[in-house]
KENU-161281 format. One line per field, with one value per residue (C-alpha): residue in three letters; x, y, z; residue number from 1. Coordinates in steps of 0.25 Angstrom, whole numbers, always signed. Example, Ala and Ser with C-alpha at 12.3 -4.5 7.8 and 13.67 -1.06 7.14 Angstrom:
2
r = ALA SER
east = +49 +55
north = -18 -4
up = +31 +29
k = 1 2
***
This chain:
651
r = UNK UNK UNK UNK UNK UNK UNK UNK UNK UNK UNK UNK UNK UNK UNK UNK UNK UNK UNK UNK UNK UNK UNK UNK UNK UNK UNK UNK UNK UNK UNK UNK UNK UNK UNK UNK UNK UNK UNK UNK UNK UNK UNK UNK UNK UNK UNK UNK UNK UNK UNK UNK UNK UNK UNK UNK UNK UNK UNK UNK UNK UNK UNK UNK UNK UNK UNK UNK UNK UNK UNK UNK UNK UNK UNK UNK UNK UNK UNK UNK UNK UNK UNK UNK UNK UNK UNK UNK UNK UNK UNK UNK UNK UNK UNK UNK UNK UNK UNK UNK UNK UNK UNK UNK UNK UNK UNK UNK UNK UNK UNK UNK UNK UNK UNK UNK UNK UNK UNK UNK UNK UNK UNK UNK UNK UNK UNK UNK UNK UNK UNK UNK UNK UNK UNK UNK UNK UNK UNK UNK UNK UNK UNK UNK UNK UNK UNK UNK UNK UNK UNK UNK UNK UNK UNK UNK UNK UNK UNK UNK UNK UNK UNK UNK UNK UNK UNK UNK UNK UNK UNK UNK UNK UNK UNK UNK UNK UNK UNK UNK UNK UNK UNK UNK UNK UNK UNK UNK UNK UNK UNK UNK UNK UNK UNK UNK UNK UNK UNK UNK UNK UNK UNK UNK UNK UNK UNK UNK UNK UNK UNK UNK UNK UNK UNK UNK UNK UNK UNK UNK UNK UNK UNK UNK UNK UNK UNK UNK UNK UNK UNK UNK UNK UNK UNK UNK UNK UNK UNK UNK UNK UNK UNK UNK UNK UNK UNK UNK UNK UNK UNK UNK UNK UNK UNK UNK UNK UNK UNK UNK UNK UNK UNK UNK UNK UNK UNK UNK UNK UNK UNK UNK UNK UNK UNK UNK UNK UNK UNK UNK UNK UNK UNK UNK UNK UNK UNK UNK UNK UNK UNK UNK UNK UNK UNK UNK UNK UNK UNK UNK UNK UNK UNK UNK UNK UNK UNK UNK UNK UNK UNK UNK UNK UNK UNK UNK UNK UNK UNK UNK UNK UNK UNK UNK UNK UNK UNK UNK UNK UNK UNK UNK UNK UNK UNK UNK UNK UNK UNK UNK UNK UNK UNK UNK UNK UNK UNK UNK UNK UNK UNK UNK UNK UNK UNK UNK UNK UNK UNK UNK UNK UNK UNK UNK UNK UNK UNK UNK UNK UNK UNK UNK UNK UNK UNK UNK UNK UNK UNK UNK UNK UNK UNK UNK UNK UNK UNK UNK UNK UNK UNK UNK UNK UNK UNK UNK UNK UNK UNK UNK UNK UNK UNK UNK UNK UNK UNK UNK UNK UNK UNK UNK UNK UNK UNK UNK UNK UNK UNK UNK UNK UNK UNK UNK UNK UNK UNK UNK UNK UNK UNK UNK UNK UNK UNK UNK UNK UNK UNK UNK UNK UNK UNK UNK UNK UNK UNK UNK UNK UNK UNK UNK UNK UNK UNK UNK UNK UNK UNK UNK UNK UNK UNK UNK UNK UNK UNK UNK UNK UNK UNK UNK UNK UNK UNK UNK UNK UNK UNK UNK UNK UNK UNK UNK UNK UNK UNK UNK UNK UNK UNK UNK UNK UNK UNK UNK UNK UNK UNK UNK UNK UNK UNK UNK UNK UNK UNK UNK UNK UNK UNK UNK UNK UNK UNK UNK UNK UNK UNK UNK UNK UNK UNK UNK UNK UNK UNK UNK UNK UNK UNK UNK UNK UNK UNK UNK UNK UNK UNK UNK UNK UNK UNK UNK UNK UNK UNK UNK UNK UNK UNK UNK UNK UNK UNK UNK UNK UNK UNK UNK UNK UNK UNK UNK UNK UNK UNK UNK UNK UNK UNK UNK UNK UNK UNK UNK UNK UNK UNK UNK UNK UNK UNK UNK UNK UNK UNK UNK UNK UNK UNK UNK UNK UNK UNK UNK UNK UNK UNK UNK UNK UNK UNK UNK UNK UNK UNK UNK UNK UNK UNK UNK UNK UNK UNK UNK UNK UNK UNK UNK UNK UNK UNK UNK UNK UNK UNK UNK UNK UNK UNK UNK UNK UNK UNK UNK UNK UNK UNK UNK UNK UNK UNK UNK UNK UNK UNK UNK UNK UNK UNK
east = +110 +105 +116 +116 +116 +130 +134 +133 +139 +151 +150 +148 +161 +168 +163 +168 +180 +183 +179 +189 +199 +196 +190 +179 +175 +173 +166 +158 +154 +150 +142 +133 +132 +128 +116 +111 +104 +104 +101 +94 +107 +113 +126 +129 +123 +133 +143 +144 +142 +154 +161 +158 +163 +175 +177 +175 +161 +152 +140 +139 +138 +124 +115 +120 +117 +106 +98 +104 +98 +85 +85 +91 +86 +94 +107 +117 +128 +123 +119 +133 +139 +129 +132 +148 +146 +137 +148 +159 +149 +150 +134 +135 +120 +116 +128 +122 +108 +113 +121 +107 +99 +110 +108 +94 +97 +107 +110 +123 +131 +145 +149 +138 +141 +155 +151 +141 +153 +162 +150 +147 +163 +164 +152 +157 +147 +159 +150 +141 +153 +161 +146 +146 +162 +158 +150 +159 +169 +159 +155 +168 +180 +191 +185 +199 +195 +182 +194 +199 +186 +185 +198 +198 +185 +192 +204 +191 +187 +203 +198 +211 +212 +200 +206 +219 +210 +203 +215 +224 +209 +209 +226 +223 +213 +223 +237 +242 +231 +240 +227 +225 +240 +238 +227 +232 +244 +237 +229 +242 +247 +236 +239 +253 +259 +267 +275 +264 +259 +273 +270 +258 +261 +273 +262 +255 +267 +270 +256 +255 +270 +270 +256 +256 +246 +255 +267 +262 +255 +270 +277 +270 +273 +287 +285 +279 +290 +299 +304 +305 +316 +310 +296 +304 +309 +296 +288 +298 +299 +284 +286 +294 +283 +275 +281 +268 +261 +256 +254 +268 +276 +269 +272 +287 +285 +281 +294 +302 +295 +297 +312 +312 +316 +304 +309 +309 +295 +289 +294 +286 +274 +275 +278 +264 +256 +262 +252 +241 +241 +231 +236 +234 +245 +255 +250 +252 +264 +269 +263 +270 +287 +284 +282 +294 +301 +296 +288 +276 +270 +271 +265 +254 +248 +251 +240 +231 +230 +230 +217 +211 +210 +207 +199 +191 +204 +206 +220 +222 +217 +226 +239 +234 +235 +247 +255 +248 +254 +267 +266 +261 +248 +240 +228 +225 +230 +221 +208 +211 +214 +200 +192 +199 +195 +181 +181 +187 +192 +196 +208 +220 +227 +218 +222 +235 +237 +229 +240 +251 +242 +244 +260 +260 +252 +261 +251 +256 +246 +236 +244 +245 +231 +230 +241 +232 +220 +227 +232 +218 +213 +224 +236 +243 +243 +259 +259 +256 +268 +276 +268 +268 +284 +284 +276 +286 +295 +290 +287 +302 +301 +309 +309 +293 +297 +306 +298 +286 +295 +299 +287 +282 +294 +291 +281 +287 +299 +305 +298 +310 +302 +299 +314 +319 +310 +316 +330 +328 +319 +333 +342 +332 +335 +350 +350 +359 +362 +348 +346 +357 +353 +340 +344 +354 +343 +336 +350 +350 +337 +339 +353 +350 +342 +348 +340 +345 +359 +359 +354 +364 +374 +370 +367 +381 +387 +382 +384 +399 +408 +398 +384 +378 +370 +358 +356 +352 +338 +335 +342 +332 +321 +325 +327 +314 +309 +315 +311 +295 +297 +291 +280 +275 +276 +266 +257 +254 +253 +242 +234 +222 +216 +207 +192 +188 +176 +186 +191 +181 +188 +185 +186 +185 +177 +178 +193 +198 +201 +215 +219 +221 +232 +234 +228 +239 +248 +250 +256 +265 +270 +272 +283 +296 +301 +290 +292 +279 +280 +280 +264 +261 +255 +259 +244 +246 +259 +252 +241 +249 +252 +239 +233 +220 +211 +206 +213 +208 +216 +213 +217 +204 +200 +206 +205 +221 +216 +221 +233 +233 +238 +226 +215 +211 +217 +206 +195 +189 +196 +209 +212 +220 +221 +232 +236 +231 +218 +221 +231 +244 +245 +256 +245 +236 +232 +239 +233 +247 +257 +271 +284 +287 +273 +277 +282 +284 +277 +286 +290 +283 +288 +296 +295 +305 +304 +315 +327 +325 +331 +339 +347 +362 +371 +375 +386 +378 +382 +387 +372 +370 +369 +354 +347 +348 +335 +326 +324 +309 +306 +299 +283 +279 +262 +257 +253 +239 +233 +220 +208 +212 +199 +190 +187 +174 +172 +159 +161
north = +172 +182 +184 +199 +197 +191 +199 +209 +203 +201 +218 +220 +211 +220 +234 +229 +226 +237 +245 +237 +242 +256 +256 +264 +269 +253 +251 +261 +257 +243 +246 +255 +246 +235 +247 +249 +235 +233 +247 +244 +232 +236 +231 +239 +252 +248 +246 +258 +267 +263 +265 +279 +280 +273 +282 +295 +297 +296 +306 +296 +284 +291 +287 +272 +270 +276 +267 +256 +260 +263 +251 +245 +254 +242 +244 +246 +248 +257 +267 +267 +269 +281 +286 +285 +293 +304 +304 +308 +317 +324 +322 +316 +319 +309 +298 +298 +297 +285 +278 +280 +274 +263 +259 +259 +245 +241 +248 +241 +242 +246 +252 +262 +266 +267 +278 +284 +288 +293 +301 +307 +310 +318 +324 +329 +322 +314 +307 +301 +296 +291 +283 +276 +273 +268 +259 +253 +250 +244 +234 +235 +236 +234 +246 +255 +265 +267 +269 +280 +288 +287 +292 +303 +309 +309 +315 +326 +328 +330 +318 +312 +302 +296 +298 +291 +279 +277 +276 +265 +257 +257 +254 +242 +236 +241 +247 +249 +258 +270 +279 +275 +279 +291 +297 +293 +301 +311 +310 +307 +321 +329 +323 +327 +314 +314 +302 +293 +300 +299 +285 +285 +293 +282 +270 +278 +277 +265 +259 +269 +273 +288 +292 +305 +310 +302 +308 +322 +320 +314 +323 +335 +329 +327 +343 +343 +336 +346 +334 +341 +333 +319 +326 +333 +317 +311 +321 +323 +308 +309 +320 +313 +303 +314 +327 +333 +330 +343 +339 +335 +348 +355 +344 +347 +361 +359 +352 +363 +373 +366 +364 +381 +378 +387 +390 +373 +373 +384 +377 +364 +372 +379 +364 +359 +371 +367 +355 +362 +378 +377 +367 +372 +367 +372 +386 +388 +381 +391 +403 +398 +396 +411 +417 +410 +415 +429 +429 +433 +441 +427 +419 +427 +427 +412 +411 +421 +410 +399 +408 +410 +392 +390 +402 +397 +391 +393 +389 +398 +409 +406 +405 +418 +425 +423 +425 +440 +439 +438 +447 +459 +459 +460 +466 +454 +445 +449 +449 +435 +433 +436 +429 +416 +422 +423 +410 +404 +413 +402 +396 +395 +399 +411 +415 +413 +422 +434 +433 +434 +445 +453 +450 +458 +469 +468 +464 +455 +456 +450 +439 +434 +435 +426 +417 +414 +412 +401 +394 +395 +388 +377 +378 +367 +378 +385 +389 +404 +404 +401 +410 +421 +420 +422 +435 +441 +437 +444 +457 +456 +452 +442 +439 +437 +429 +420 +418 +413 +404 +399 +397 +389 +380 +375 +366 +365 +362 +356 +365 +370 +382 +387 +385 +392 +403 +405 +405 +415 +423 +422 +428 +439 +442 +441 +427 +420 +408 +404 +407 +396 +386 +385 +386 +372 +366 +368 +363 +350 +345 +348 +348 +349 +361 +372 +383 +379 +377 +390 +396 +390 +395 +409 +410 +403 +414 +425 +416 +415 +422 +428 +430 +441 +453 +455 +465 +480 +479 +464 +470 +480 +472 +461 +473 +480 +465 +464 +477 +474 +458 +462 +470 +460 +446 +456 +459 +444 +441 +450 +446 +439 +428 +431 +430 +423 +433 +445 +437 +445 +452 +464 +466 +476 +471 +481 +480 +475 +460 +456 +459 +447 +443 +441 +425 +424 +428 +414 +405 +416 +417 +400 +402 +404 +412 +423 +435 +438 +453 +448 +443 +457 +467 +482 +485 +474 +480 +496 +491 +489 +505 +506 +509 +498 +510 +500 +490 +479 +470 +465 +479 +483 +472 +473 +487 +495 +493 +478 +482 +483 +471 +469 +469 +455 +460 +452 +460 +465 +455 +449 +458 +469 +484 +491 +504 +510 +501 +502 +490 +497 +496 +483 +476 +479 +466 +473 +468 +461 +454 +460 +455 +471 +473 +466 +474 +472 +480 +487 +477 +479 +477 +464 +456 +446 +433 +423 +416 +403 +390 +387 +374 +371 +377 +369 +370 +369 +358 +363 +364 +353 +359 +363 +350 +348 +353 +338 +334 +335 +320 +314 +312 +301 +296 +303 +294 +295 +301 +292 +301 +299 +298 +300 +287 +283 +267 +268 +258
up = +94 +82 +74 +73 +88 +88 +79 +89 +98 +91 +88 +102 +109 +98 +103 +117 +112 +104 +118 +124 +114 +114 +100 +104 +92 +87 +97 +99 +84 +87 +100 +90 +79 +90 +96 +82 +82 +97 +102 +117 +118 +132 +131 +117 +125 +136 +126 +118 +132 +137 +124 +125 +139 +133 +122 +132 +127 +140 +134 +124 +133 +141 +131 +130 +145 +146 +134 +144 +157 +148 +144 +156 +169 +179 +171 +182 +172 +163 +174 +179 +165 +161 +177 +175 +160 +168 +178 +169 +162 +175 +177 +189 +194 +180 +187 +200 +195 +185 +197 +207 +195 +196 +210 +210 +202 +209 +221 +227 +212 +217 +205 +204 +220 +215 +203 +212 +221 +210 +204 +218 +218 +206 +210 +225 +233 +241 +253 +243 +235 +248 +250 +237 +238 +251 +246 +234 +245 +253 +241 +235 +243 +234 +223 +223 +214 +225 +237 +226 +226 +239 +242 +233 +239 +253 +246 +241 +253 +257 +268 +267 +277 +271 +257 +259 +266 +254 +245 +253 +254 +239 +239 +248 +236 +225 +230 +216 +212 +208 +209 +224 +226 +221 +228 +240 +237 +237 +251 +257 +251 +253 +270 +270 +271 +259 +260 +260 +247 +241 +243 +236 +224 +223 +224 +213 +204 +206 +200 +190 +185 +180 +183 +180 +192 +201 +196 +197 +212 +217 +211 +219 +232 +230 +228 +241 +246 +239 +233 +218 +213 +213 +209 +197 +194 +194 +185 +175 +174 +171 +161 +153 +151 +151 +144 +141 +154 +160 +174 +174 +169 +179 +191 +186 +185 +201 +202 +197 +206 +216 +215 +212 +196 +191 +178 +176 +182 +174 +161 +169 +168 +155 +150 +155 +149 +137 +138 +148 +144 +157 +167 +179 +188 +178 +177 +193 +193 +182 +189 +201 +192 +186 +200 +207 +195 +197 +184 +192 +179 +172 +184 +185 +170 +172 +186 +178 +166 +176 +183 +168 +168 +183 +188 +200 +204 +220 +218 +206 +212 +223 +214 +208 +219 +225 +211 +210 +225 +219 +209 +217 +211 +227 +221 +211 +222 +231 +222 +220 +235 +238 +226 +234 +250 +244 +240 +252 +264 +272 +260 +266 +252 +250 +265 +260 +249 +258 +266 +253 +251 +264 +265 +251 +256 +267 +277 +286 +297 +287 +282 +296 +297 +283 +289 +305 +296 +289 +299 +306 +292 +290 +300 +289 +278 +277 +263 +266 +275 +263 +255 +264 +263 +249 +250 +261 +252 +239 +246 +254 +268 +268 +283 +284 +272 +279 +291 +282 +273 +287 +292 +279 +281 +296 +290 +275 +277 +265 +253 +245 +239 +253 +257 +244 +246 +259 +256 +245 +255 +265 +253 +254 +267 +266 +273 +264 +274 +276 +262 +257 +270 +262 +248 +252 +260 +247 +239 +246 +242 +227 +224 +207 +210 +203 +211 +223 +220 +216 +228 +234 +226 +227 +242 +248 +239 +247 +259 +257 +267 +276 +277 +271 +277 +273 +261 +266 +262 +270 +282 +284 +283 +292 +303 +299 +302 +316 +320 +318 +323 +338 +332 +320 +332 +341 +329 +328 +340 +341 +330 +329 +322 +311 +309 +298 +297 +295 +281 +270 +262 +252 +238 +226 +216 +207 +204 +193 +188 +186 +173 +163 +156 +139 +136 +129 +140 +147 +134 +130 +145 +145 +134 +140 +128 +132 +143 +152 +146 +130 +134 +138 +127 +130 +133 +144 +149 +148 +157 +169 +171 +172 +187 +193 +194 +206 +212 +220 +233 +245 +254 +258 +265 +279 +285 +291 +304 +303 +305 +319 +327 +338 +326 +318 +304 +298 +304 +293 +282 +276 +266 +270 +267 +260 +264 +253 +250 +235 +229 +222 +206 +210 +216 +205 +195 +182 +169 +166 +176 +171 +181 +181 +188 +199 +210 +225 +237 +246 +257 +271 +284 +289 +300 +307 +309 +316 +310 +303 +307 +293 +289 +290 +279 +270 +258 +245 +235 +221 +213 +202 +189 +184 +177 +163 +155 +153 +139 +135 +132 +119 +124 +127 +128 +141 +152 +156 +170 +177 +182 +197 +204 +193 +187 +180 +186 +179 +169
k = 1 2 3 4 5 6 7 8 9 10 11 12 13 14 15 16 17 18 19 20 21 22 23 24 25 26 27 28 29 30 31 32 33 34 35 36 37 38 39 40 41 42 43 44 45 46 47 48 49 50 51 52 53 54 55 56 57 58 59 60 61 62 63 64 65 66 67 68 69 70 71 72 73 74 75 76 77 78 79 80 81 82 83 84 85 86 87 88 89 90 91 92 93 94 95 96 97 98 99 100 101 102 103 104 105 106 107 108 109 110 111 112 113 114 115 116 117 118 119 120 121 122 123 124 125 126 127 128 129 130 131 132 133 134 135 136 137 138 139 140 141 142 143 144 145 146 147 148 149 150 151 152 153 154 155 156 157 158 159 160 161 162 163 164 165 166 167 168 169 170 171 172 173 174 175 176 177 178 179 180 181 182 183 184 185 186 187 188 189 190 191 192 193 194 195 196 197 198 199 200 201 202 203 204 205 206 207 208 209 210 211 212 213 214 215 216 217 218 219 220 221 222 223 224 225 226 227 228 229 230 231 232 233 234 235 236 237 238 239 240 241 242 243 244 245 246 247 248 249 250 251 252 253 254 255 256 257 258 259 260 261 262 263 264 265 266 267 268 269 270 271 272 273 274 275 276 277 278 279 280 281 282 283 284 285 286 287 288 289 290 291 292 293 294 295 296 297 298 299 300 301 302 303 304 305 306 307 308 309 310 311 312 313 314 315 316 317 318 319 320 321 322 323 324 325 326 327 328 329 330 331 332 333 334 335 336 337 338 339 340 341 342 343 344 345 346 347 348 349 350 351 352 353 354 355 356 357 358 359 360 361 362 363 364 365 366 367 368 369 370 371 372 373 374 375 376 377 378 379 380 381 382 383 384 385 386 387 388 389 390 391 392 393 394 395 396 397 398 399 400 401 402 403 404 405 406 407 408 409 410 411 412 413 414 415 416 417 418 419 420 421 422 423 424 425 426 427 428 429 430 431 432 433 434 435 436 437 438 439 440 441 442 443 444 445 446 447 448 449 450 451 452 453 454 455 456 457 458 459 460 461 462 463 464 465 466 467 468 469 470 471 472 473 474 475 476 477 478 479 480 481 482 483 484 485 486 487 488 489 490 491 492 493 494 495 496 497 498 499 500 501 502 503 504 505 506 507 508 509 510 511 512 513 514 515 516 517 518 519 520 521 522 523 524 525 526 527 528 529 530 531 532 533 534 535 536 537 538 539 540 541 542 543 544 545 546 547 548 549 550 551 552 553 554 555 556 557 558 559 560 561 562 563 564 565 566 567 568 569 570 571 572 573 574 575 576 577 578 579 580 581 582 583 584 585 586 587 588 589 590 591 592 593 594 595 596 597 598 599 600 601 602 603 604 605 606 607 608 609 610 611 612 613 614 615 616 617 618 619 620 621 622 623 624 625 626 627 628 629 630 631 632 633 634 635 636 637 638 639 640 641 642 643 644 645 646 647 648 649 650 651
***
């Protein structure tokens, strides 16, 4: 052998071994020095390429590969290489024709079926990805990562069955693979059968101990399972590995929520902004503790900065609209109520909040209208029952209220925050039992929550001696109630089903946009020290007297005559019409969101609806004391989170 050709040999084991090492900058050096006598040498070419895909440098790697398949148009390897660097370029027409080029060589290569599917996977195109899968498994059945990508274009197609098949094929070659666990966690909760994914999120924890995507999806089922206070347990042991982890504050944030701490939850929230000023899961979470805190000013500039990151966000949008619903603000609701019916008339969550919409117009007739078209859509949907509950409540018709909350809790029996929700809706109405047979139902699953203690507390004593009337003003609403009950179970009975044609509704585009809010609004409201009204200028503040020459709702779009029982009220479209056809200045969009500017619409009329079925009294037991405020810990090195289903098995 020459001796400059040993010498590079010798150079070239190093440039490996300083890949292997990570010294890619060595490396990188040696490989070039190596092309600089040797430049048409393949494996130098093939060398440095994947030094740049090492070294996070894939634009670099193109040129590399493709002197290798000029000079080499049979080289198997370096098509797949250049296919896998297009790939996470995103130019996945250039992959494909790569990986094509590929299989005319050498048309039964398993690992160019296998990037073929994954290429077609990130590209949509999931029949032709299942095919090439298909065809790894076929050759190869003990492939797991292939059972992976398999099952997670199932879960994409929401073919669950399929999915969760996938996902215990591929445990059976490997049941420790935490990844495998993980995604079959989430198939078995996206099915409802949440102990079998309790199972899986505890097998993926077992393989990989304090995974931080595995952490985060068990700790939202406990939620579900209105199990708050082993999920608080298991996030803030990971925060304390983690203090700075931003997925996690807001997971514990949920947690507070869930347990009705919302002070506790929004410093959660305002903890993981303090990482992520846009993270977008933290942002609703905080919009959601200032409203149930009544800071619906606050909650508001927080969903209009949440909008300004996420503005073709369904979900947003979605959010949006219900907090304007809280604030009173039906006229910017209701724009933002159609912008979602035009996208989609047939959503269930757009449906939904047309229906909030009517009960706050007090339009009942057309809520029910929303509710039959929902059940006709997805008879398993419940969550406007709870929602239309709290929009009874919030305009003070307690009774509808309760039979909503009631009707929610046939088929969601052990959500606290519904259950809360109705016992504070019963001390509206003066039922102070049913109120405190609620509230210690609630004290006997979380005995250390101070909430709940103190409902406790304060209702037995207004339960002591005897029970109390009603107040004056509840009293008269309940009768007002019982006298309409005859006439409102006749008006439903009569009413018909609604024609999806008679859903078109109308709007003003010549109204105004909702005013926006100050940048700097939303980092002055996260400061605790800082009042919603300190972020507002006097110019700001004077703009609010000022009358919306032209307002803009969702009243012109079904005509009076709907009123009548015999007629389909969604005849013309679902939108109702006010009385006067023009939104008051309360529903107007002002150009600031002040709690003050909040005000509530006189309340309608009431109906009545049966007496619950409530649980067995119970003495209370003396409340624990509130738990000690938790030490921030000193940080320690941040545990790193895999790219689940995204994996580049190019190389």
């Amino acid at each position: 052998m020459p001796e400059n050709k040993m010498q590079n040999k010798i150079i070239y084991d190093r440039a490996k071994a300083a890949a292997l090492s990570r010294d890619y900058a060595l490396a990188s050096r040696l490989y070039k020095g190596l092309l600089s006598s040797e430049p048409e040498n393949i494996e130098f070419l093939l060398g440095l390429g994947d030094v740049y895909e090492r070294s996070g440098q894939d634009a670099n790697a193109i040129p590399l590969y493709r002197e290798v398949v000029r000079l080499q148009p049979t080289n198997v390897d370096a098509f797949n290489k250049l296919a896998g660097v297009y790939r996470r370029l995103k130019r996945y027409d250039d992959s494909i024709s790569m990986l094509e080029q590929a299989l005319i060589t050498d048309e039964s290569n398993v690992q160019v079926y296998y990037n073929l599917g994954f290429t077609y996977k990130l590209m949509g195109k999931y029949e032709d990805a299942v095919q090439c899968f298909t065809r790894v498994i076929d050759e190869n059945p003990s492939d797991v990562l292939t059972y992976n990508h398999l099952g997670s274009i199932y879960d994409a197609q929401q073919d669950y069955t399929k999915a969760i098949a996938a996902y215990q094929r591929g445990l059976k070659v490997d049941p420790n693979h935490p990844i495998l666990h993980l995604n079959l966690a989430h198939a078995y909760e996206s099915t409802g059968q949440i102990e079998f994914a309790e199972k899986e999120y505890e097998a993926a924890l077992r393989s990989k101990p304090g995974w931080l995507d595995a952490i985060d999806g068990y700790a939202g089922l406990l939620l579900k399972k209105d199990d708050a206070k082993n999920a608080g347990a298991l996030v803030q042991q990971a925060i304390r590995l983690n203090p700075q982890n931003v997925k996690l504050h807001t997971s514990m944030g949920d947690v507070y929520a869930g347990q009705q701490l919302f002070d506790a939850a929004e410093d959660e929230y305002r903890e993981a902004l303090k990482y992520d000023e846009n993270y977008a899961a933290a942002l609703s979470g905080l919009a959601n503790a200032y409203e149930s805190t009544g800071k619906k000013a606050d909650a508001l500039r927080t969903m209009q900065r949440l909008e300004k990151i996420q503005p073709e966000s369904e979900h947003v949008q979605q959010e949006y609209s219900a907090h304007l619903l809280s604030a009173n603000k039906l006229n910017a609701a209701s724009k933002k109520i159609k912008q979602l019916w035009d996208r989609n008339s047939e959503d269930v969550r757009t449906l939904n909040l047309l229906a909030q919409y009517y009960i706050c117009k007090g339009e009942d007739k057309k809520a029910q209208g929303c509710f039959k078209k929902i059940e006709v859509i997805d008879p398993t949907y419940t969550v406007h029952l709870r929602d239309a509950g709290d929009r009874y409540h919030q305009k003070g018709r307690y009774k509808k209220a309760e039979s909503m909350y009631l009707k929610y809790l046939e088929s969601n029996v052990n959500e606290s925050s519904s259950l809360m929700k109705l016992a504070r809706n019963y001390e509206k109405l003066g039922l102070f039992d049913k109120a405190l047979a609620y509230y210690q139902m609630l004290y006997a699953r979380d005995e250390l929550n101070p909430v709940y203690s103190a409902a406790v507390n304060r209702v037995s004593a207004l339960c002591k001696g005897s029970a109390l009337p009603q107040d004056e003003k509840t009293s008269e609403q309940v009768e007002a109630e019982d006298e309409i009950i005859e006439e409102a179970a006749e008006s439903e009975e009569n009413e018909e089903t609604l024609a999806d044609e008679d859903i078109a509704p109308d709007f003003d585009e010549e109204a105004e946009d909702d005013a926006e809010l100050p940048e700097d609004t939303f980092a002055e409201l996260a400061d605790d020290n800082t009042d919603a009204e300190e972020v507002l200028d006097s110019d700001a503040l004077d703009s609010l007297d000022e009358e919306d020459p032209k307002g803009v709702d969702l009243d012109d779009l079904i005509s009076d005559d709907d009123s009548d029982e015999d007629d389909d009220f969604f005849k013309d479209n679902p939108f109702g019409a006010s009385d006067t056809g023009l939104p008051t200045k309360e529903e107007d969009m002002d150009d600031m969101f002040l709690p003050e500017d909040i005000e509530e619409e006189e309340e309608p009329a009431f109906e009545s609806v049966p007496e619950p079925q409530i649980p067995k009294k119970t003495e209370p037991k003396k409340p624990a004391p509130k738990p000690a405020v938790k030490a921030k810990p000193e940080p320690e090195p941040e545990l790193e989170d895999e790219d689940i289903g995204d994996e580049d098995f190019s190389l």
